[in-house]
Backbone and ligand atoms as CSV (ligand in chain L), in Angstrom:
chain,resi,resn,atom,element,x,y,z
A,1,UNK,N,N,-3.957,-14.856,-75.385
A,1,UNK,CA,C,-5.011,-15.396,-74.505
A,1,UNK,C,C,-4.416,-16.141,-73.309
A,2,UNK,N,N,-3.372,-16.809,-73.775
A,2,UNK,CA,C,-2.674,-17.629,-72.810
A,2,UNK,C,C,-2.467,-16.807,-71.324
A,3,UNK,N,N,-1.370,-15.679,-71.938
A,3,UNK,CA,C,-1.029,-14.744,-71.004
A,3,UNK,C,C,-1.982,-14.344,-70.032
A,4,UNK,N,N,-3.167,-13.517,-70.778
A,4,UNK,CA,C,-4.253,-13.080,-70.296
A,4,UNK,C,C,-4.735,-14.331,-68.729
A,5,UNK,N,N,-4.586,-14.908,-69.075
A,5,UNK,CA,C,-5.315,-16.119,-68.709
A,5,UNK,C,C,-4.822,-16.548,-67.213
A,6,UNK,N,N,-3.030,-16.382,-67.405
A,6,UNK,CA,C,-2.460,-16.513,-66.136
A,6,UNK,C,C,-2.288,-15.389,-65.623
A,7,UNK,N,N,-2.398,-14.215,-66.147
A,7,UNK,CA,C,-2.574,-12.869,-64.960
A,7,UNK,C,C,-4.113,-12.985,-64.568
A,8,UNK,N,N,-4.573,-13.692,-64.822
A,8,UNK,CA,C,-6.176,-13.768,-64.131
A,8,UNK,C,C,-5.763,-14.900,-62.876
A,9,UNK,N,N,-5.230,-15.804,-63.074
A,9,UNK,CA,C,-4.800,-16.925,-62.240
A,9,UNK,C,C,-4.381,-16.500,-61.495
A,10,UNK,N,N,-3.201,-15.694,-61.893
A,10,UNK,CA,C,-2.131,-15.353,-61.252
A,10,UNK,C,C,-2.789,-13.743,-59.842
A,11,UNK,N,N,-4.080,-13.383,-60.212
A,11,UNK,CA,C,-4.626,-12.343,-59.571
A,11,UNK,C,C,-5.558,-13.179,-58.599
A,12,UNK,N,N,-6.143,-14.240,-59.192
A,12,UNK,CA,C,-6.712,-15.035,-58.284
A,12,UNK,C,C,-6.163,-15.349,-56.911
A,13,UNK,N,N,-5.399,-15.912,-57.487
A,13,UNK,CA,C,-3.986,-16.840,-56.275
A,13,UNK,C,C,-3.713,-15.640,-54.970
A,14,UNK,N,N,-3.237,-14.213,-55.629
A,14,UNK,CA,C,-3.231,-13.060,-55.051
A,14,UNK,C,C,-4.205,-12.725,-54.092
A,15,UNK,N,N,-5.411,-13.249,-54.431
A,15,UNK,CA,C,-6.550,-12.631,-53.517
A,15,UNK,C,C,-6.838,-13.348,-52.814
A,16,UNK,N,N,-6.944,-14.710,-53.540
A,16,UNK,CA,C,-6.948,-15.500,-52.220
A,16,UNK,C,C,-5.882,-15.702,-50.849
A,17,UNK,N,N,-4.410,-15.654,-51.300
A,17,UNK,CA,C,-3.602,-15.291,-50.427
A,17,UNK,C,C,-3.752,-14.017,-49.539
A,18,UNK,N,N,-4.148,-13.545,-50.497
A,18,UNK,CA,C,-5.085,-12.048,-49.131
A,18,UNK,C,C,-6.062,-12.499,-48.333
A,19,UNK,N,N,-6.865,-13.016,-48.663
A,19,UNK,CA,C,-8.118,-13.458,-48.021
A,19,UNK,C,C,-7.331,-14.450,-46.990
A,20,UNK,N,N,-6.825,-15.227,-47.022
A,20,UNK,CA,C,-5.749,-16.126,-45.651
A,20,UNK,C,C,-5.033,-15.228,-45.003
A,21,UNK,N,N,-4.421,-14.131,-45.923
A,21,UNK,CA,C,-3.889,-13.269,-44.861
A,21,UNK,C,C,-4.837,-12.826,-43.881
A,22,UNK,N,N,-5.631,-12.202,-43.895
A,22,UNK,CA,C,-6.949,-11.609,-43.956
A,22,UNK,C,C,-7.490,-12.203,-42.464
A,23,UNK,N,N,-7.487,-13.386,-42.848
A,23,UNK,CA,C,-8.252,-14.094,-41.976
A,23,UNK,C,C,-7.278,-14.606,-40.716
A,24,UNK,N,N,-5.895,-14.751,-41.090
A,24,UNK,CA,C,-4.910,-14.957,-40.538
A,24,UNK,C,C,-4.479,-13.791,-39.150
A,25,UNK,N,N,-4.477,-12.867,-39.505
A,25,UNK,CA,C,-4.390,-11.403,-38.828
A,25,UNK,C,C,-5.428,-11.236,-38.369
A,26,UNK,N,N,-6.973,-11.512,-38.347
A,26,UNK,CA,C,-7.861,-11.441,-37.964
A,26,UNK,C,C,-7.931,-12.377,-36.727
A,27,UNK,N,N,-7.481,-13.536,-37.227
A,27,UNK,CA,C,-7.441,-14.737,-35.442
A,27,UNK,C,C,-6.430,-14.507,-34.487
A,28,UNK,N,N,-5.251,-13.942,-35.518
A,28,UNK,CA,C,-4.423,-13.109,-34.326
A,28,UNK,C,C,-4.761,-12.592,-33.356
A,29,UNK,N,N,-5.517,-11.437,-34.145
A,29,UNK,CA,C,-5.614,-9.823,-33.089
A,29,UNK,C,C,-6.848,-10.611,-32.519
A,30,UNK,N,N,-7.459,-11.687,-32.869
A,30,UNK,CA,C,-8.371,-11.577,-31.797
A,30,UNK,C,C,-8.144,-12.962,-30.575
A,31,UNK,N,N,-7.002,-13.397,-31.054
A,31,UNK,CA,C,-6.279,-14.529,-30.025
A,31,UNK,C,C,-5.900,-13.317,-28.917
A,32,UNK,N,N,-4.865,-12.679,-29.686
A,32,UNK,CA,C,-4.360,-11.599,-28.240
A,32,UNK,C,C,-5.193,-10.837,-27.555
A,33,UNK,N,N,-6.569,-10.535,-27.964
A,33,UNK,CA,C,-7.466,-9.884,-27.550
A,33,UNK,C,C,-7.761,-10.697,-26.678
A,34,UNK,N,N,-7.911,-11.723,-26.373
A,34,UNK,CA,C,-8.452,-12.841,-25.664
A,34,UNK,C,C,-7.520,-12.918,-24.617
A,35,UNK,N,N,-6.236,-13.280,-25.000
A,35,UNK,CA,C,-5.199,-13.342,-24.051
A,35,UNK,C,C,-4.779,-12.071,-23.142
A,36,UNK,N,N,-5.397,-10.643,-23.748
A,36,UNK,CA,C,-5.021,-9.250,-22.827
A,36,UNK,C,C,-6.482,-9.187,-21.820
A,37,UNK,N,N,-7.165,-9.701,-22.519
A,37,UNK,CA,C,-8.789,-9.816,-21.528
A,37,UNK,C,C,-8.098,-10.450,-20.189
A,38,UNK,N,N,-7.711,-12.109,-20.724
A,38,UNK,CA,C,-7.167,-12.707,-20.033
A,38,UNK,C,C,-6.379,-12.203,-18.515
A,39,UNK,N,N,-5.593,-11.554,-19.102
A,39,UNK,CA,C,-4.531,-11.356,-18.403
A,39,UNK,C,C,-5.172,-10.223,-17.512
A,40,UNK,N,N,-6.110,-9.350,-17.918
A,40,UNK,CA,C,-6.374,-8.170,-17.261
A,40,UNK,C,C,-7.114,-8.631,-16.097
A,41,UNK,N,N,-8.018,-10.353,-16.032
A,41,UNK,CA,C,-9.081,-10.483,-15.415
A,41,UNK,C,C,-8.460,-11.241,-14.389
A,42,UNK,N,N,-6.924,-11.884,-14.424
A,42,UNK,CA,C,-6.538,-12.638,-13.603
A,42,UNK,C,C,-6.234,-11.575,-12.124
A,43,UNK,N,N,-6.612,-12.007,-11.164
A,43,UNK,CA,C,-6.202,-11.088,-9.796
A,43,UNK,C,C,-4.991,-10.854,-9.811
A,44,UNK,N,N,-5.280,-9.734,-9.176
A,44,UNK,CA,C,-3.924,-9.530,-8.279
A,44,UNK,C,C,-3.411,-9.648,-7.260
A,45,UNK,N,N,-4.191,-10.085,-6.180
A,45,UNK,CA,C,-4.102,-10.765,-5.365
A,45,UNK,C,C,-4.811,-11.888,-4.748
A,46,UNK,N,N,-5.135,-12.285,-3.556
A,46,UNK,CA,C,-5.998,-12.997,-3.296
A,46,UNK,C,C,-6.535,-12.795,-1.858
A,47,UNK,N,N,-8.011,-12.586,-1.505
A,47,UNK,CA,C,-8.364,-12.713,0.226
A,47,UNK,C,C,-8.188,-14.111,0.496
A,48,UNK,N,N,-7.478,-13.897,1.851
A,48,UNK,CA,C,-7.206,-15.108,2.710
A,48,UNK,C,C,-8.240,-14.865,3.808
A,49,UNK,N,N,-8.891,-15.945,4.151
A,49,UNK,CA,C,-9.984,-15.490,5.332
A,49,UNK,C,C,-8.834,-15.797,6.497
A,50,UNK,N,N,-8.238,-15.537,8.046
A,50,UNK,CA,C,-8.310,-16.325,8.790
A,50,UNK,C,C,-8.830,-18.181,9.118
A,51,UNK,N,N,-8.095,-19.288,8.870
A,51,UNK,CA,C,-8.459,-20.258,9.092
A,51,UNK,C,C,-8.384,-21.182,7.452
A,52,UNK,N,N,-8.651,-19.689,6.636
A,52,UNK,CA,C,-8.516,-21.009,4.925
A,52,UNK,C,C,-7.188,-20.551,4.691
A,53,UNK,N,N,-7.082,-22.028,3.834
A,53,UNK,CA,C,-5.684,-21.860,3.037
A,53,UNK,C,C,-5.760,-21.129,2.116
A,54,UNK,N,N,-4.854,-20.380,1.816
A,54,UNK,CA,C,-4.507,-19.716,1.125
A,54,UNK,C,C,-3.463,-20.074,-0.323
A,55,UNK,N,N,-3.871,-19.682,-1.463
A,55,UNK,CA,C,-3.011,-20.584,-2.596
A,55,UNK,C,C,-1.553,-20.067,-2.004
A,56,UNK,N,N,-1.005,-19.119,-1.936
A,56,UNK,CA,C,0.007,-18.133,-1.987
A,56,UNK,C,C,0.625,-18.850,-0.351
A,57,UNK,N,N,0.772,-19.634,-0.031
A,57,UNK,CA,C,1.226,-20.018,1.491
A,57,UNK,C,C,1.689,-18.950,2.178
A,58,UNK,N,N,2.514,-18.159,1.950
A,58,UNK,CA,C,3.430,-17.438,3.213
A,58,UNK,C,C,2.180,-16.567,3.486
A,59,UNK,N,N,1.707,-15.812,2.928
A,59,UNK,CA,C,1.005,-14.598,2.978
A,59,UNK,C,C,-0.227,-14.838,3.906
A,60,UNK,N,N,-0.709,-15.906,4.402
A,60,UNK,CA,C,-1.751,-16.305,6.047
A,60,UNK,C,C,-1.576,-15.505,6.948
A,61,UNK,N,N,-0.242,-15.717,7.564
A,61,UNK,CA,C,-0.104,-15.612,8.848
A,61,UNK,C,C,0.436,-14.420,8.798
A,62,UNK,N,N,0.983,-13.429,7.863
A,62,UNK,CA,C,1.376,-11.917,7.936
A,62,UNK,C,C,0.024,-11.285,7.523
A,63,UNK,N,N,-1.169,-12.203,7.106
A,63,UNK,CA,C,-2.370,-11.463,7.544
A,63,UNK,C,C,-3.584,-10.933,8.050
A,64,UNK,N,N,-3.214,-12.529,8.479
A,64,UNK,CA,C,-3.380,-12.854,10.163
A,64,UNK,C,C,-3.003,-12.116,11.125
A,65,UNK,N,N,-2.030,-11.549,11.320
A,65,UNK,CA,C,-1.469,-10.649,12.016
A,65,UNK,C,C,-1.929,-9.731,12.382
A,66,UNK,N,N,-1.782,-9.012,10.692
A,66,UNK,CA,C,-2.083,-7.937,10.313
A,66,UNK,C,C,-3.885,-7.644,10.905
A,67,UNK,N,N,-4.354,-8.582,10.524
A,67,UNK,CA,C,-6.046,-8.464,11.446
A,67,UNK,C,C,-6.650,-8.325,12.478
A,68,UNK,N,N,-5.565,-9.367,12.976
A,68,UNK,CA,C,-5.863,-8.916,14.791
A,68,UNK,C,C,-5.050,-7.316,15.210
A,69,UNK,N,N,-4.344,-6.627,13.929
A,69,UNK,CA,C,-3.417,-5.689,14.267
A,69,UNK,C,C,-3.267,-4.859,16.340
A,70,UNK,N,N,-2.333,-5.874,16.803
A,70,UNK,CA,C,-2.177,-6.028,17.769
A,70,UNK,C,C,-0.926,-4.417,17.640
A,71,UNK,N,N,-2.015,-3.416,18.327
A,71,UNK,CA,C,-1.094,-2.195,18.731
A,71,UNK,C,C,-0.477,-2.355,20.029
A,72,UNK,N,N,1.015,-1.637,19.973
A,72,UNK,CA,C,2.105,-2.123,21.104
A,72,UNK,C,C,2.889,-0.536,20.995
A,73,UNK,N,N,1.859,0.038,21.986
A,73,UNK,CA,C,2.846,1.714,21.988
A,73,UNK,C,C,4.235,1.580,22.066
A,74,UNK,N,N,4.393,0.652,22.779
A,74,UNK,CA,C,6.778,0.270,23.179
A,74,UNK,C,C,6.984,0.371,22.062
A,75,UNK,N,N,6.538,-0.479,21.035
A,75,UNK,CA,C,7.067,-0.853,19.811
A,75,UNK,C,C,6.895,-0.244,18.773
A,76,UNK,N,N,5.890,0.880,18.616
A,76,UNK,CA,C,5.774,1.962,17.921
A,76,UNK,C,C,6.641,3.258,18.295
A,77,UNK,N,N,6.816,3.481,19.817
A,77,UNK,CA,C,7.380,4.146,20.133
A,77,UNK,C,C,8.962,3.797,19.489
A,78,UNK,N,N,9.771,2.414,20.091
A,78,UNK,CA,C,10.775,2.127,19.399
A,78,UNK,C,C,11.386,2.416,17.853
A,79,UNK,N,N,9.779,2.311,16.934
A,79,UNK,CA,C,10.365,2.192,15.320
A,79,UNK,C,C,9.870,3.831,15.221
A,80,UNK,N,N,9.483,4.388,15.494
A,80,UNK,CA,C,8.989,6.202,15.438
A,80,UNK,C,C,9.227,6.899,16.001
A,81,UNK,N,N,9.151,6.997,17.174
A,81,UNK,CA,C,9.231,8.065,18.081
A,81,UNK,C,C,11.044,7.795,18.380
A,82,UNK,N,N,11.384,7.009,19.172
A,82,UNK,CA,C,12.713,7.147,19.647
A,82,UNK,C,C,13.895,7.472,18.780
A,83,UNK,N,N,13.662,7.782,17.541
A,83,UNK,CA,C,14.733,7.967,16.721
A,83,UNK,C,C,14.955,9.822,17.312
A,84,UNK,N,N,13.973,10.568,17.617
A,84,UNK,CA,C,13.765,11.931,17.763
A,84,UNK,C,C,13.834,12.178,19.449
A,85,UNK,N,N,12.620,11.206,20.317
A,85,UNK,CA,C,12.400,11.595,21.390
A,85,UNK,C,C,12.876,11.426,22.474
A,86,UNK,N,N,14.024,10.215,21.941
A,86,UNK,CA,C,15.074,9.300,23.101
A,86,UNK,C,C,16.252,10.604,23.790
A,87,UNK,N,N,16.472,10.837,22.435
A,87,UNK,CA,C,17.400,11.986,22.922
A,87,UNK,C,C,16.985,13.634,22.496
A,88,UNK,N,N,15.641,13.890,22.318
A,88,UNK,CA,C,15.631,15.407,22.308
A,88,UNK,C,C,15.848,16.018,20.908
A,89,UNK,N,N,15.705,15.566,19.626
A,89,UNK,CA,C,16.351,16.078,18.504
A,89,UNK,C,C,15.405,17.048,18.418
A,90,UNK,N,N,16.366,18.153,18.259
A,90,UNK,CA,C,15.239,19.233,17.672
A,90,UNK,C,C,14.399,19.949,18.238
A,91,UNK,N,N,14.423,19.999,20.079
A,91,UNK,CA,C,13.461,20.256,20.978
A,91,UNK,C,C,12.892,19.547,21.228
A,92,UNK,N,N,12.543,17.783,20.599
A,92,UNK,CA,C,11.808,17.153,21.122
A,92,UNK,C,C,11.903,16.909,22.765
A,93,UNK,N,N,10.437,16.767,23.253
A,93,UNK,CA,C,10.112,16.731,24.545
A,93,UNK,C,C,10.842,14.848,24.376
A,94,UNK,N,N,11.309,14.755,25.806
A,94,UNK,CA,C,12.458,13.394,25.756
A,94,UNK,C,C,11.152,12.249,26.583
A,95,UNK,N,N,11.186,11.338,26.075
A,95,UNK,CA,C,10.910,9.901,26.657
A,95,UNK,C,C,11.282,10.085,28.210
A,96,UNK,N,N,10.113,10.190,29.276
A,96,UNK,CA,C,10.405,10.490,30.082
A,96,UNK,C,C,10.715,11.416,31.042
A,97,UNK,N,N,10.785,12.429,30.362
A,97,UNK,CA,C,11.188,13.297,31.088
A,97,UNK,C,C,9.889,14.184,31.683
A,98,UNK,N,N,9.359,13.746,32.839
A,98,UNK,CA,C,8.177,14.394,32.905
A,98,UNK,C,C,7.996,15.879,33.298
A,99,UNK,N,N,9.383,16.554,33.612
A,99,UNK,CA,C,8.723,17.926,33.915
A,99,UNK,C,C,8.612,18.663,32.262
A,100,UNK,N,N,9.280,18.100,31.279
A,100,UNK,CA,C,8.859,18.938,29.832
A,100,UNK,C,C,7.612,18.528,29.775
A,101,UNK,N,N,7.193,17.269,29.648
A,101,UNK,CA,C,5.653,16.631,29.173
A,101,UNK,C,C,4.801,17.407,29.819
A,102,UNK,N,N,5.155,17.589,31.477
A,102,UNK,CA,C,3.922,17.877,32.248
A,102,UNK,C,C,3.641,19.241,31.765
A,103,UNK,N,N,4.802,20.115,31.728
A,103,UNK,CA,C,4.563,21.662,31.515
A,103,UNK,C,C,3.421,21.537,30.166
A,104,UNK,N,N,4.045,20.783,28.816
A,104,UNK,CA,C,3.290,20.789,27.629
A,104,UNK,C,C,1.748,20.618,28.096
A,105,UNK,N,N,1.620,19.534,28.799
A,105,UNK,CA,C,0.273,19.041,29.336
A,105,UNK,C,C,-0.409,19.793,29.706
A,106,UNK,N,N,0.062,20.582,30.817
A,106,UNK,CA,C,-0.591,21.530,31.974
A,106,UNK,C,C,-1.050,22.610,30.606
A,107,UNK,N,N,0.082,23.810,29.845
A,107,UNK,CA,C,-0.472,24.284,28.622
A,107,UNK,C,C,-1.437,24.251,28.112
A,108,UNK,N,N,-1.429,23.273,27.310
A,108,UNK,CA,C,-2.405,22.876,26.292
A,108,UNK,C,C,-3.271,21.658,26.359
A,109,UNK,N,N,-3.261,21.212,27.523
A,109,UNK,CA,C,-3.963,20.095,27.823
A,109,UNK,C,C,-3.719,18.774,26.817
A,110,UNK,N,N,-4.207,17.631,27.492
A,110,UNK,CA,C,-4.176,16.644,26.875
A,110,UNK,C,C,-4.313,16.636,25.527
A,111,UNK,N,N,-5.760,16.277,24.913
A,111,UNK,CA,C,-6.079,16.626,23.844
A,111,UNK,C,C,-5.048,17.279,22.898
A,112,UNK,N,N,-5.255,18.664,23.334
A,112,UNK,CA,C,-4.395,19.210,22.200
A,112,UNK,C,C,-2.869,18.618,21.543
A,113,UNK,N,N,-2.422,18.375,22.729
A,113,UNK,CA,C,-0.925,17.536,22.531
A,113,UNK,C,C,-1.131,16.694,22.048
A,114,UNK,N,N,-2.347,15.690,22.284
A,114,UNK,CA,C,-2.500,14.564,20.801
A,114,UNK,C,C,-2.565,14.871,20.316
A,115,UNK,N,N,-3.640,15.793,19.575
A,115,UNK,CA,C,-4.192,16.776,18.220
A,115,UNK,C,C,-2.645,16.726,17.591
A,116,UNK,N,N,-1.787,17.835,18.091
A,116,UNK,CA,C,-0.567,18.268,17.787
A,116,UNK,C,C,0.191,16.361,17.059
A,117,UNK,N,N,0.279,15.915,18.229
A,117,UNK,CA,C,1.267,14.530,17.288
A,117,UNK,C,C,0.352,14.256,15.826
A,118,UNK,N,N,-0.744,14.395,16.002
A,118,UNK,CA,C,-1.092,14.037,14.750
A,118,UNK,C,C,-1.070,14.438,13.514
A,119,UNK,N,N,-1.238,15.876,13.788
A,119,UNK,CA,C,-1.489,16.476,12.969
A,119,UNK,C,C,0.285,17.150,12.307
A,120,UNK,N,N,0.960,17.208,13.518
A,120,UNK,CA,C,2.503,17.682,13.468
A,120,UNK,C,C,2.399,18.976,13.540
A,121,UNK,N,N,3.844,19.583,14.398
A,121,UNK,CA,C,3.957,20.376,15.080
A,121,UNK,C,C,5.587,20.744,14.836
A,122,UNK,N,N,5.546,22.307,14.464
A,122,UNK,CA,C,6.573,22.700,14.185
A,122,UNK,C,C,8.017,21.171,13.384
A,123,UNK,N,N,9.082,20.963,14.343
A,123,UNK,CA,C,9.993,19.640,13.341
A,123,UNK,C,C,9.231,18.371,13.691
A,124,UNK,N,N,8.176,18.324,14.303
A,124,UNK,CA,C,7.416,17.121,14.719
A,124,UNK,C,C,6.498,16.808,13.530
A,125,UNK,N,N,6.787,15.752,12.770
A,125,UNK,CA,C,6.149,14.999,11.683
A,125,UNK,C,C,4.974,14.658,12.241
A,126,UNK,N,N,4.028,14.579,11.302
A,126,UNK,CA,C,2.444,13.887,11.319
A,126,UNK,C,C,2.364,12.475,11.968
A,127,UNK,N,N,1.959,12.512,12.643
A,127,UNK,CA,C,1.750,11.220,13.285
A,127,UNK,C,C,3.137,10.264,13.219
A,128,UNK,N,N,4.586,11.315,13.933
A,128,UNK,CA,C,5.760,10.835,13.985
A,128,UNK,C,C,5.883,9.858,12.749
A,129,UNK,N,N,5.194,9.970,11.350
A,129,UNK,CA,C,5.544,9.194,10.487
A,129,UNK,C,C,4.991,7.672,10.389
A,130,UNK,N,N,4.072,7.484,11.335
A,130,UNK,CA,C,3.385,6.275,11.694
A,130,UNK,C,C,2.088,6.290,11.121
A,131,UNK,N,N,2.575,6.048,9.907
A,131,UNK,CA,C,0.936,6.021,9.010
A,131,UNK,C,C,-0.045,5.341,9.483
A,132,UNK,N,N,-0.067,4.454,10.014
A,132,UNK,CA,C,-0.881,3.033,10.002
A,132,UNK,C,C,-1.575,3.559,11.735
A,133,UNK,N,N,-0.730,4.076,12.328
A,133,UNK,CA,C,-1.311,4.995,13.534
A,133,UNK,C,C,-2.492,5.512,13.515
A,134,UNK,N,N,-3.780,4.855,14.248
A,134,UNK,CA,C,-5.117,5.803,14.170
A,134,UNK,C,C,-4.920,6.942,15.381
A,135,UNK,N,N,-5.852,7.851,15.350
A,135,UNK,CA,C,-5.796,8.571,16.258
A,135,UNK,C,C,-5.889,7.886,18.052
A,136,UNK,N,N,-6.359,6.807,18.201
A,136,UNK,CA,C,-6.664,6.325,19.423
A,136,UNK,C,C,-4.878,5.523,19.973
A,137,UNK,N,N,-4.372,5.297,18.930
A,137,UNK,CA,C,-3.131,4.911,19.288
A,137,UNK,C,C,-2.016,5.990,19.479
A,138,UNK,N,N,-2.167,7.284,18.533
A,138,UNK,CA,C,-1.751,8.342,18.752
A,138,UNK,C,C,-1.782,8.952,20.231
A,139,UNK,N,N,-3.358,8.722,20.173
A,139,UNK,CA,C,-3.099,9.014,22.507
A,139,UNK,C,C,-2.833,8.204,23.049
A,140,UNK,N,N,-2.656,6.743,22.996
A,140,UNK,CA,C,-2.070,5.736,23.705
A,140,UNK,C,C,-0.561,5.909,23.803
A,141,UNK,N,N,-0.087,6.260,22.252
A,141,UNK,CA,C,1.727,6.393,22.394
A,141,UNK,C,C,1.569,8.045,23.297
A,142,UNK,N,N,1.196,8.924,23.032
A,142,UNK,CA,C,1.500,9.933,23.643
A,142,UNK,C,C,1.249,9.777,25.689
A,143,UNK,N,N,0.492,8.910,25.657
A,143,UNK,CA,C,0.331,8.100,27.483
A,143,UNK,C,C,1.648,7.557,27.701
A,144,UNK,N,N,2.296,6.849,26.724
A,144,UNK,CA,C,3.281,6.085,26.869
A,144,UNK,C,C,4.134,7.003,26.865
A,145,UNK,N,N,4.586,7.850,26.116
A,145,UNK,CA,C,6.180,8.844,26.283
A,145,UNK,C,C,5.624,9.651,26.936
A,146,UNK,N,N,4.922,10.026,27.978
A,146,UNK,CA,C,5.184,11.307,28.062
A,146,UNK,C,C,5.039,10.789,29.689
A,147,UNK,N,N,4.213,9.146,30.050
A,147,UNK,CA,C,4.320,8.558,31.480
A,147,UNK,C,C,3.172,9.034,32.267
A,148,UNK,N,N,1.983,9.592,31.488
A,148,UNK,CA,C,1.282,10.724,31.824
A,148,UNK,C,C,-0.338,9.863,31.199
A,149,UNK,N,N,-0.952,9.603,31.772
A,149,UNK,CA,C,-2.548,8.639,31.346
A,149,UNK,C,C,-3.158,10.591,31.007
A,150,UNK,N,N,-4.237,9.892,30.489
A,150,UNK,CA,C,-5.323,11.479,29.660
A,150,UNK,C,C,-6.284,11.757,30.565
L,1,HEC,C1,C,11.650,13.708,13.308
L,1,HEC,C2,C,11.656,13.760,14.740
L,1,HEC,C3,C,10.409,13.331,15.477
L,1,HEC,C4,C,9.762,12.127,15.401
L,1,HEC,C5,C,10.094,10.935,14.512
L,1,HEC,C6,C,8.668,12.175,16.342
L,1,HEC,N1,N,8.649,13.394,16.957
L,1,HEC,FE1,FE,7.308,14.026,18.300
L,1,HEC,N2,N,8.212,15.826,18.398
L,1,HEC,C7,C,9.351,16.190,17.707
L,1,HEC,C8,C,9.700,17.558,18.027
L,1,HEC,C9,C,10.876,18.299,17.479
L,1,HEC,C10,C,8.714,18.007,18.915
L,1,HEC,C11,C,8.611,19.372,19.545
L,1,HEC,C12,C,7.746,20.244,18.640
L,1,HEC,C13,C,7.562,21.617,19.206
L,1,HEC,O1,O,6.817,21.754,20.171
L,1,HEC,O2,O,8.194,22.529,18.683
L,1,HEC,C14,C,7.809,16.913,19.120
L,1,HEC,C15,C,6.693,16.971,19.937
L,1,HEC,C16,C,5.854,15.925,20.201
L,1,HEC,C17,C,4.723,15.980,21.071
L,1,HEC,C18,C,4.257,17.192,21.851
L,1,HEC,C19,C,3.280,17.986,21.030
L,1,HEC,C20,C,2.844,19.229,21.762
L,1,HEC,O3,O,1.791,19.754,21.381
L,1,HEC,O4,O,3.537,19.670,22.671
L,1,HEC,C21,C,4.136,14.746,21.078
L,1,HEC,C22,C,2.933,14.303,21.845
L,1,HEC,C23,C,4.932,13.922,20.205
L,1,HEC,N3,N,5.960,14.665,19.689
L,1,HEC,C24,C,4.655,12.595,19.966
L,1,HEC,C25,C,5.369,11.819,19.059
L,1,HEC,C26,C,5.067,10.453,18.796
L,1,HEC,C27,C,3.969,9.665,19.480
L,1,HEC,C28,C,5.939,10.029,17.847
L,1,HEC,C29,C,6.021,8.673,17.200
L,1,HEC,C30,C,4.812,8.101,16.667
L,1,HEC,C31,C,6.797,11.158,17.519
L,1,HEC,N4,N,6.413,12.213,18.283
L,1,HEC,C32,C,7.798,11.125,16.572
L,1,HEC,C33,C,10.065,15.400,16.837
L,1,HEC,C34,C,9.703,14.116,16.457
């Protein structure tokens, strides 16, 4: 009877240690559940208006910038175009040189020769690689290299 008695105890103790397990693994998975919610809901970034602070300090005034996005054909031309058009790579029509531009011009007219930068043309990349380039800056840089208004 004795025996009997402590494998009953002894099964007790068992279940209840399950039941803490139980419950134990249960506040776990649902602590981390909490904490992956967590984590999923925190941003990833943050809008800065113009004029508010921003938690993240540096990031204002590069988007600030970025807002007024102040287009500068020189300076597009400089980081895109002149790697190809300064000196001719590839047939490129050259910075300047207006009897290639004009002939292209006279051709196919304005228009199209923008069309063409944008869209790319034979070794001439899509919008010379200037993603951020809308089409209206596309004919502004093409005014600019070629010395030639639309
Ligand atoms: C990788 C070299 C390369 C880069 C970078 C490049 N071009 Fe070109 N571009 C060319 C070549 C080559 C041609 C001549 C294509 C042809 O007519 O066969 C060309 C032609 C052109 C033409 C004439 C298109 C026509 O229809 O005649 C325009 C306009 C032009 N490029 C504008 C630009 C502008 C603007 C940029 C910078 C945003 C740029 N290109 C960047 C290589 C380049």
């Amino acid at each position: 009877m004795a025996v009997f008695n402590s494998i009953i105890r002894f099964s007790i103790v068992k279940l209840s240690l399950l039941g803490v397990s139980v419950v134990f693994a249960g506040s776990l998975a649902a602590q981390s559940l909490d904490q992956q919610i967590a984590e999923r809901l925190t941003p990833i970034g943050e809008v800065c208006l113009q004029g508010q602070a921003c938690a993240s300090g540096g990031a204002a005034p590069a988007q600030a910038a970025a807002a007024t996005g102040e287009f500068s054909a020189e300076q597009i031309y400089t980081q895109n175009c002149a790697m190809c058009h300064a000196t001719g790579v590839a047939g490129a029509p050259k910075y300047g040189d207006a009897d290639a531009w004009s002939a292209r011009i006279t051709a196919k007219g304005f228009a199209m020769v923008v069309q063409n930068s944008i869209t790319g043309i034979n070794a001439m990349p899509a919008k010379g690689m200037c993603m951020t380039c809308t089409d209206e800056n596309m004919a502004a840089l093409v005014e600019y290299i070629s010395g030639q208004a639309q």
